[in-house]
C-alpha positions as CSV (number, residue, x, y, z in Angstrom):
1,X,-18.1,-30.3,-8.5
2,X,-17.2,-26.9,-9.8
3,X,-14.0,-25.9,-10.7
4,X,-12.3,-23.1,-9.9
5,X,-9.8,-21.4,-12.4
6,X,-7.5,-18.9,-10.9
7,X,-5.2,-16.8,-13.1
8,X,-1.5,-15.9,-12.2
9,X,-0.6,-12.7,-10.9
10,X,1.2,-10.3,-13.0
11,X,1.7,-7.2,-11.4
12,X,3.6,-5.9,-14.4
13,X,-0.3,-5.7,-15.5
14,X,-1.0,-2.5,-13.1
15,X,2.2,-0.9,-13.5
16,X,0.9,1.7,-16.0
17,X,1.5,5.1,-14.3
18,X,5.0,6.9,-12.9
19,X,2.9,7.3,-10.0
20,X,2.3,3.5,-9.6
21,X,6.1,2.4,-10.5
22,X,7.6,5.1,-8.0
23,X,5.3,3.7,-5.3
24,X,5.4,-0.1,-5.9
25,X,9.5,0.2,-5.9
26,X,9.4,2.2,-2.8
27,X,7.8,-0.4,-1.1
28,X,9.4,-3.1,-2.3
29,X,12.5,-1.3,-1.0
30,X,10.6,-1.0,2.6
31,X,11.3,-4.5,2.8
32,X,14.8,-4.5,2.9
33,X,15.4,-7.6,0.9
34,X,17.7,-7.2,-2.4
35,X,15.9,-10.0,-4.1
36,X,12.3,-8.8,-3.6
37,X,13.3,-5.1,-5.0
38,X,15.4,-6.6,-8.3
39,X,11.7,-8.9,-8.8
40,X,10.1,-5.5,-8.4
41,X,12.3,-4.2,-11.1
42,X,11.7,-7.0,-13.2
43,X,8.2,-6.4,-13.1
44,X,8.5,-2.6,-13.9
45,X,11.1,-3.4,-16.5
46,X,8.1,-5.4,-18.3
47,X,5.7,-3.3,-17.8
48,X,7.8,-0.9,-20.0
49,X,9.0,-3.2,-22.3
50,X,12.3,-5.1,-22.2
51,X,14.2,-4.1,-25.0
52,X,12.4,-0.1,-24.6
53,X,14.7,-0.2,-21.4
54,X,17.4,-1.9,-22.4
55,X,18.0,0.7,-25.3
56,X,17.2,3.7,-22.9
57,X,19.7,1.9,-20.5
58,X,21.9,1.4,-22.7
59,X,22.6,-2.3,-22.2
60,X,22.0,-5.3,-24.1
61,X,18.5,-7.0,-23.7
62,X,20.4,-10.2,-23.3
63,X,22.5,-8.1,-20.4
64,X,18.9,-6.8,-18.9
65,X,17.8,-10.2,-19.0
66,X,20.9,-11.5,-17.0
67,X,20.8,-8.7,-14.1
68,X,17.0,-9.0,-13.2
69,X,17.1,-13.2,-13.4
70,X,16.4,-14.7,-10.0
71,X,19.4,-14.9,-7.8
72,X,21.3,-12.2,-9.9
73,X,23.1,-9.7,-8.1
74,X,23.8,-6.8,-10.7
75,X,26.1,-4.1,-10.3
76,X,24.9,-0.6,-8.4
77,X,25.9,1.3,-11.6
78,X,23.3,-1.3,-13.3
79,X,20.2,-0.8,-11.1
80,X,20.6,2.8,-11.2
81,X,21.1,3.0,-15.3
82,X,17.4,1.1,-15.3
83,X,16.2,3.4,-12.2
84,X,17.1,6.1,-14.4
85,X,15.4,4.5,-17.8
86,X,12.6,3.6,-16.2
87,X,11.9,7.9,-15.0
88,X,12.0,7.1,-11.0
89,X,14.9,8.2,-8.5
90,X,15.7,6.8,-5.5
91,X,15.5,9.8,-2.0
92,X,16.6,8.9,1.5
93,X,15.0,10.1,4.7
94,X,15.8,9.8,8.3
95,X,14.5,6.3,10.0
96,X,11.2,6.2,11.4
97,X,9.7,9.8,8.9
């Protein structure tokens, strides 16, 4: 019998261009689902480099940690301070464009 050895996932692992970032967070927001998006950031956030974002953030790695743990729900001036760190900005558009 052969076995099969399948390695995890880590989409933090693609995450190497603006390009990529901006369009993996836009469609994570698609979804409509808080949690999926702030596991989205979580991934972007290491593909950066925890503390590199925290410092550009300005927040506390332990802080950063704290607001992108499963089941957080961080402030809006929060998410936007690592938007903003991370180089991406969030645009609306009309429903259905």
């Amino acid at each position: 019998m052969t076995t099969i050895r399948i390695a995890p996932f880590d989409a933090a692992e693609y995450l190497d261009s603006e390009e990529m970032i901006a369009e993996y967070l836009s469609a994570a927001l698609e979804e409509d689902d808080p949690s999926l998006f702030l596991a989205a950031l979580a991934d972007v956030v290491k593909a950066r480099g925890m503390a590199k974002v925290a410092q550009d953030a300005g927040l506390g790695r332990e802080s950063l940690y704290k607001a992108l743990a499963p089941g957080a729900k961080p402030r809006y001036d929060t998410v936007m301070k690592l938007v903003h760190a991370l180089g991406v900005k969030f645009t609306t558009a009309p429903v259905g464009a």
